[in-house]
N, C-alpha and C positions, 0 to 999 in steps of 0.2 A: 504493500500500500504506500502511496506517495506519502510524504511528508509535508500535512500543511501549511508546513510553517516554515518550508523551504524557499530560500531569497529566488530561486528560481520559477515561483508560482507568479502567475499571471496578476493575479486578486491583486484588487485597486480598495484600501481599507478606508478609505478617503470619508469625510462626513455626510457625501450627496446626500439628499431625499426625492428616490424617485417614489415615494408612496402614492402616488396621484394615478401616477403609471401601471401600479400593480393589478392585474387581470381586468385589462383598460384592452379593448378592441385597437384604440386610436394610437396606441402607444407602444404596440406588440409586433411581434414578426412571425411568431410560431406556438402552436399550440402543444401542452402539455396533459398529455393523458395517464392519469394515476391510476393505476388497478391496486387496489386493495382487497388482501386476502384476508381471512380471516386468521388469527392464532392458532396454535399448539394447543390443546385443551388443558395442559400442563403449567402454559405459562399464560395462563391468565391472570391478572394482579389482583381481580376485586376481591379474592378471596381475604387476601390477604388483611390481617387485626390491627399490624404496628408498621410502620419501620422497616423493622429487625426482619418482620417477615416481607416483607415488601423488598428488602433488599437482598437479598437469600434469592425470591424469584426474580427480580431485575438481573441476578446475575447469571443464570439461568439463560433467560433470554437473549442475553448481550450477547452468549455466547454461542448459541444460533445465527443471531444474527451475525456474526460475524463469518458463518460459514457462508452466509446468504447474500455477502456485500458483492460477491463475482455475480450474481446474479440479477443486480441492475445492470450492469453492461449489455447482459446477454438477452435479457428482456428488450432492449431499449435499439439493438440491433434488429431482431427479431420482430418489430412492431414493423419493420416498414415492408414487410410480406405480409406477417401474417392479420396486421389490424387496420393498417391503413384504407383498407375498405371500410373500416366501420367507421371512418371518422369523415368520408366525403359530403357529410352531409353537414361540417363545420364549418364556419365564416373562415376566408381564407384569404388574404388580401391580393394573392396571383389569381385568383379562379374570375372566372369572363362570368361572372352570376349576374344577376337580378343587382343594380346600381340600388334600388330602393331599399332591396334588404341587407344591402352591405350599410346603409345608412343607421339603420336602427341601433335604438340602443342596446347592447347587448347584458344576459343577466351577469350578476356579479361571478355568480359558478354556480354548475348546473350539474346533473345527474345522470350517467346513465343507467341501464337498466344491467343489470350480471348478467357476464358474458364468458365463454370459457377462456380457459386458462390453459397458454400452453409452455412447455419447454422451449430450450433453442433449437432442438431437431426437429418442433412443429408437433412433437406428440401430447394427448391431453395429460393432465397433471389430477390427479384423486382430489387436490386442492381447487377451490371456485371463488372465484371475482365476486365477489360479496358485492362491491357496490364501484361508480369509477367517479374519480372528477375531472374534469378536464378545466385546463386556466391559459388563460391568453399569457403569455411572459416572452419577455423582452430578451434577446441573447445575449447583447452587448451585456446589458445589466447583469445576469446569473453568471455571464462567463468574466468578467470583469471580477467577482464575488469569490469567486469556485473556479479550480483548476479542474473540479469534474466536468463541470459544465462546458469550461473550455476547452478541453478535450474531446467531450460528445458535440460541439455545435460545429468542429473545427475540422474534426475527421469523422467523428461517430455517422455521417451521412452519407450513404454512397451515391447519390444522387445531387449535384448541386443546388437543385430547386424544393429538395425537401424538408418540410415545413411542420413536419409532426414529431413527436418523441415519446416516447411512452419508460414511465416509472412503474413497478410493480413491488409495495410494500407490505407488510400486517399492519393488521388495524389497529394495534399498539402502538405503531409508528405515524398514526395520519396525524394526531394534535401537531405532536410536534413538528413535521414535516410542514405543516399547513403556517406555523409559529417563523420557521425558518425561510423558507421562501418569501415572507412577507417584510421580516426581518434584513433579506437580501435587498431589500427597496426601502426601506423605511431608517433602517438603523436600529429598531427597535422591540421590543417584547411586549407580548401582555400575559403569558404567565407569569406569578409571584413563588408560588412555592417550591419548594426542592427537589419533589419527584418531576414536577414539571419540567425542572429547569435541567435535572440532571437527564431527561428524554430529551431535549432539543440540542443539548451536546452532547448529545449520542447519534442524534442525526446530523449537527453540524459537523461533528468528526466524519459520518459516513463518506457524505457530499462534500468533504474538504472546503468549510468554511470559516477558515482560520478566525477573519474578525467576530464570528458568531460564538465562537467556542471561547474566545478571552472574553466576548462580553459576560455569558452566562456566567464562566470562573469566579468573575467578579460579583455579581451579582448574588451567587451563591456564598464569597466570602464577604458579603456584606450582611446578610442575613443574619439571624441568632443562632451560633453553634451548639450544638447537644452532644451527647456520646452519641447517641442514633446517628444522626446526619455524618458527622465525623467520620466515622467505620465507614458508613456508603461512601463516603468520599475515595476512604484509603483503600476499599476493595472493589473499585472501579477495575473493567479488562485491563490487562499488563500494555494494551497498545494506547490506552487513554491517557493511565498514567507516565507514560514516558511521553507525552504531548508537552511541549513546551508554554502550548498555553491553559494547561490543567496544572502546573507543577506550584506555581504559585497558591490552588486550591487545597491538595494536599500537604502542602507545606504548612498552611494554616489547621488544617484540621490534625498536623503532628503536634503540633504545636498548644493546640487547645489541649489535647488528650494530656501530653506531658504535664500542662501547668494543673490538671483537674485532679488527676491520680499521682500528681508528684511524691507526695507519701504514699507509698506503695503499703507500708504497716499500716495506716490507717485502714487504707482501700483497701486492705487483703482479697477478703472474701470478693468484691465487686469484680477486682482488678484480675481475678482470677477465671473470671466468668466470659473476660474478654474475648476474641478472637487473634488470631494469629497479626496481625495487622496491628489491631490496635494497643499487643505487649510491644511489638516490635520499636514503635513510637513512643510509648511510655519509657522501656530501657534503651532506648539509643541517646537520651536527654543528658546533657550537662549536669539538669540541675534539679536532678532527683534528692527528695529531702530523706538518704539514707543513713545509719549510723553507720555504714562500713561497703565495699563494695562486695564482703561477703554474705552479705544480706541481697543481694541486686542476685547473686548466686542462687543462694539458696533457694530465692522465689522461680526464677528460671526454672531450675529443675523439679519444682515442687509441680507450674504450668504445665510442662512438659509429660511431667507424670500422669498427671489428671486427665490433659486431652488426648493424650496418645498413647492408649494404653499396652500396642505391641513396641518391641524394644526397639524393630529395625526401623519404624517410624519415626519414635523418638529421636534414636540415634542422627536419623538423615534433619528432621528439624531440628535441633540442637547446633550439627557441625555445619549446617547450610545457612541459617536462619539466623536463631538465638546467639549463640554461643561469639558467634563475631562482636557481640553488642556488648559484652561479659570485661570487664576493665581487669583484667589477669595480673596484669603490673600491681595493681594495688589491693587484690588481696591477702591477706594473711597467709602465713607460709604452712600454718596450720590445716588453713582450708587448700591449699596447694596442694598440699599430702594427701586432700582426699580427692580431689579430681583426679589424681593420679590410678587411685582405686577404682572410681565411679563406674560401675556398668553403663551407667546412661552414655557415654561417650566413648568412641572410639578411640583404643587403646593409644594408637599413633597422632589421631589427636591431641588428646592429653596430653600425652608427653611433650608434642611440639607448642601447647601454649605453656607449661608450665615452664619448660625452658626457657623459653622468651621473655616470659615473668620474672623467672627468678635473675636472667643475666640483665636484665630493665633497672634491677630492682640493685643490685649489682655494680652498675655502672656509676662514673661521677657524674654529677650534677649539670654538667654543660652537656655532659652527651645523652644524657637523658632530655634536655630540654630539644637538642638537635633534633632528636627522634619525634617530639611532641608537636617541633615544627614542622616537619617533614613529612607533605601530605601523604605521600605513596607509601612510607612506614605506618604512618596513623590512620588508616585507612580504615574509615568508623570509627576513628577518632577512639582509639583501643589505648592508647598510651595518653590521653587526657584526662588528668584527675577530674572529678564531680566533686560537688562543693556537700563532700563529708561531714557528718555529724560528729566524727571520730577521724581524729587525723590520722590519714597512712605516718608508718612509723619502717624504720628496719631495723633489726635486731639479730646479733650474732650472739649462741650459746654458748656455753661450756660445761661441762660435766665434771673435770677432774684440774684440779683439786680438790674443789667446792663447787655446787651449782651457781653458777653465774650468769648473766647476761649483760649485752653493754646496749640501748637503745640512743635511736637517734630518731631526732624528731626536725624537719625544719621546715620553718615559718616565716613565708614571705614577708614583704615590709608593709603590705596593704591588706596584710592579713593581720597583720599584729595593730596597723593604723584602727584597724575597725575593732580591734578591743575597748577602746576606751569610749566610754571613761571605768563602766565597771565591767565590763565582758569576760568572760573567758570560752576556752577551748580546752577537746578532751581528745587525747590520744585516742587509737586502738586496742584495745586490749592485748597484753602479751604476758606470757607467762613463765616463772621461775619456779624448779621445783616442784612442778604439777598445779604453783596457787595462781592468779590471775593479778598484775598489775596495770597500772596506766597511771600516765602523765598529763597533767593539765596546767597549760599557761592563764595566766591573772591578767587583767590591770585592774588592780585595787590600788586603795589607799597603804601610805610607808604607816608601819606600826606607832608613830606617832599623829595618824589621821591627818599630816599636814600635804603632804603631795600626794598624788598618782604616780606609781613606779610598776617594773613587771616584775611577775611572780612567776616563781616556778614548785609544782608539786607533785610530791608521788602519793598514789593511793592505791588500795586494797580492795579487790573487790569484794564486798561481802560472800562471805560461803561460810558459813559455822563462826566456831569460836576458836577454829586453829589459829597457833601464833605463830608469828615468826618473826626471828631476832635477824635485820638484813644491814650487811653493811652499805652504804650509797654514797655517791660523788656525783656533784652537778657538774657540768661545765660547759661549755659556749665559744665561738667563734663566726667571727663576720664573712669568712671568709674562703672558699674550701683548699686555699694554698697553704692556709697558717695551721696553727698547731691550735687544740682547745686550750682553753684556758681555764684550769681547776675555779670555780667559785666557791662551793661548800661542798660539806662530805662529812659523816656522821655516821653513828650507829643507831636505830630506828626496831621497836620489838611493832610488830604488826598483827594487831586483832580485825578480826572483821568488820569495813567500813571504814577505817584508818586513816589517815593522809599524814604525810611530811613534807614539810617544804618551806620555801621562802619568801613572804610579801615584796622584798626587793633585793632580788638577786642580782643586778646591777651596784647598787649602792647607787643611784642615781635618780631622779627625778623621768615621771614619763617622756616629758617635753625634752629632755636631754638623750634619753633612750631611743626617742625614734627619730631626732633628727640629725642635722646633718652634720652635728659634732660628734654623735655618739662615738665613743670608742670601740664599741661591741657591733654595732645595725648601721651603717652609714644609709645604705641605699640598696642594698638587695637581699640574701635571705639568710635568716637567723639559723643558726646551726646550733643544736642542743644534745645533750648528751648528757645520759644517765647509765651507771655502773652499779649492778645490782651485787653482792655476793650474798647467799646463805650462810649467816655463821653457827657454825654447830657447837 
């Protein structure tokens, strides 16, 4: 199928209004004869309660019709044998008739009466012309509009003096059809609503009419977005949505979804109820309100579970679909270990994102950021952090002599700006020992409640009333060339719920901390470090 929206298309998208013109005897050159068949008993809409069902069978249809679009050609060839006798009795501005009755006015559009229906070999079809119309239209104008048009008025005639053309659509397709043609004259619409609107660019896509198909887009994202309309948008046929002038409509309706169901834990249940389309657009979002991007995980394979209950299903949505949308870099190394396990995904899959994660994860800080730049690396934007509830962290263990770990946390300078005046932020969770800690940066007030300074702290996640006596060292650097620079460090006994730490771990005032004298934060990202031991 051409491309409407090819600079090579004829279509003049210009403001004219030839409305005056349209199915005007005085302003025509050729007459256009519609046969209309009736539907599929299958795909008929009225049945339909909601929406949801109404777009289930729209989609149904579309993709009929799209096995049916070679078949205006062939109808439209095929008329000037097999119909052209039934139309000699139409006003025709070459025929030597009656001067008086070329005069008259003629009706706006008229009927005929069903007539058979053939193929392009001429043989009858078990399908029947339900009803026809026929309309005076203008070539210049439709071919000006439509590279269909221009194609059929241009060649489509094997006769130069022939003056008839014949359309063969379902009766699903006449509003819109009848919307679109008018719209080729006018500029304009008179359906409002969304089923409406989304039938007439689905014929302005047929008939290749680019300016028809960005009006509707528009019109449709100007409207009120729902989940319902939204999904129909997003599970429009795969040749709508790669239309350039549909992508600005889906782009809105990804868009709404993302900002509706951004908490995924709120929306659990809802969000799980979705369709393939509309997770797709919820987890492909920047600015999913997650505690962790093992969480964005977890739901993934939880959806997965639910709707696809054979493995090899699952499997092929997961490593086709999903799993592209899955931010690997910044999950936890905990949950790493178990994608590695995971049945739901292919073994050689796994391995190859968790590699990729963990050498991401791995890497220094410049070259991480290279890769974040780097569209063809980030492709789905897989190596962009989401604006986490729980900062990514990386953390190297130790086992012997003592259980150890050393974590590093680092925090941009517009990260830490947006703390104050009292803000904070919460690491990811990570663990020593088998117990659960995390790290949270401050701006509070200094222990004398006279300035704002930053804080830094360890805490415990509650689980029981185990203790634990932990040796700990903060420290910090601007820079990832320098060396840290010890701040505090202590011995800390840990009950459940616990914290230690420092209201100003600088010894400096906020205003001194984040600006451009700081000794620690001049102007890019704060490097922190904490040094865990168990002491036995």
């Amino acid at each position: 199928m051409r491309d409407s929206n090819s600079n090579s298309d004829p279509a003049d998208d210009g403001p004219s209004d030839f409305g005056f013109a349209f199915n005007d005897i005085n302003f025509s050159d050729r007459l256009l004869r519609i046969e209309i068949v009736s539907d599929p008993i299958e795909d008929s809409a009225n049945n339909c309660a909601n929406l949801s069902d109404w777009t289930t069978n729209r989609k149904r249809r579309r993709q009929d019709i799209i096995k049916k679009e070679n078949a205006v050609d062939i109808a439209i060839g095929f008329a000037e044998e097999q119909v052209l006798n039934q139309l000699d009795h139409l006003p025709d501005d070459d025929d030597d008739g009656d001067t008086e009755s070329q005069d008259e006015e003629p009706a706006a559009m008229y009927e005929e009466s069903p007539s058979d229906d053939y193929d392009s070999n001429g043989a009858m079809q078990c399908s029947t012309i339900i009803r026809v119309k026929t309309l005076h239209i203008s070539s210049p104008i439709l071919a000006a509009r439509s590279p269909f048009f221009y194609k059929l008025f241009s060649n489509g005639m094997k006769e130069s003096d022939q003056r008839h053309a014949i359309l063969r659509i379902n009766a699903s397709e006449e509003a819109a059809l009848m919307e679109l043609l008018s719209f080729m004259y006018n500029n304009q619409l008179t359906v409002t609503t969304p089923r409406e609107l989304l039938d007439v660019l689905m014929a302005a896509n047929k008939f290749e009419v680019a300016s028809c198909m960005r009006y509707c887009s528009q019109l449709l994202r100007n409207l009120p977005m729902t989940p319902e309309s939204a999904l129909s948008y997003l599970e429009l046929p795969s040749y709508l949505l790669m239309a350039e002038a549909v992508k600005p409509l889906t782009v809105a309706a990804k868009q709404f979804l993302a900002g509706r169901f951004k908490d995924i834990t709120k929306f659990h249940d809802e969000v799980l109820q979705l369709p393939l389309a509309g997770v797709e657009a919820i987890i492909s979002s920047d600015d999913l309100q997650v505690a962790s991007e093992d969480i964005v995980y977890d739901f993934v394979l939880k959806w997965a579970r639910a709707q696809c209950p054979k493995l090899e299903d699952r499997r092929q949505i997961l490593g086709a679909r999903l799993a592209k949308y899955i931010r690997f870099p910044y999950m936890s190394c905990r949950k790493l270990k178990k994608v590695m396990t995971c049945p739901d995904f292919d073994p050689e899959f796994a391995q190859k994102v968790v590699i990729e994660a963990l050498f991401f994860k791995a890497d220094a800080l410049h070259k991480q950021r290279a890769y974040i730049n780097d569209e063809n690396s980030n492709l789905n934007r897989r190596f962009t952090e989401r604006a986490y509830k729980y900062w990514p962290i990386k953390v190297v263990e130790f086992t012997q002599p003592r259980p150890q770990c050393v974590v590093y946390l680092d925090l941009k300078h517009g990260e830490c700006a947006r703390l104050f005046p009292l803000g904070r932020v919460y690491s990811q969770a990570f663990h020593l020992n088998g117990q659960g800690f995390f790290l949270s940066a401050h701006c509070n007030m200094d222990p004398q409640n006279s300035f704002h300074c930053f804080g830094l702290f360890l805490g415990m996640q509650e689980k029981g009333s185990v203790s634990f006596v932990v040796d700990y060292e903060f420290s910090a650097r601007s820079k990832p060339v320098e060396e840290f620079i010890s701040k505090y460090k202590g011995t800390y006994v840990f009950t459940g719920g616990k914290a230690v730490g420092y209201r100003n771990l600088f010894g400096i005032p906020w205003t001194t901390f984040i600006g451009e004298d700081s000794v620690f934060f001049i102007n890019g990202i704060l490097h922190l470090k904490a040094e865990l031991t168990i002491r036995h």
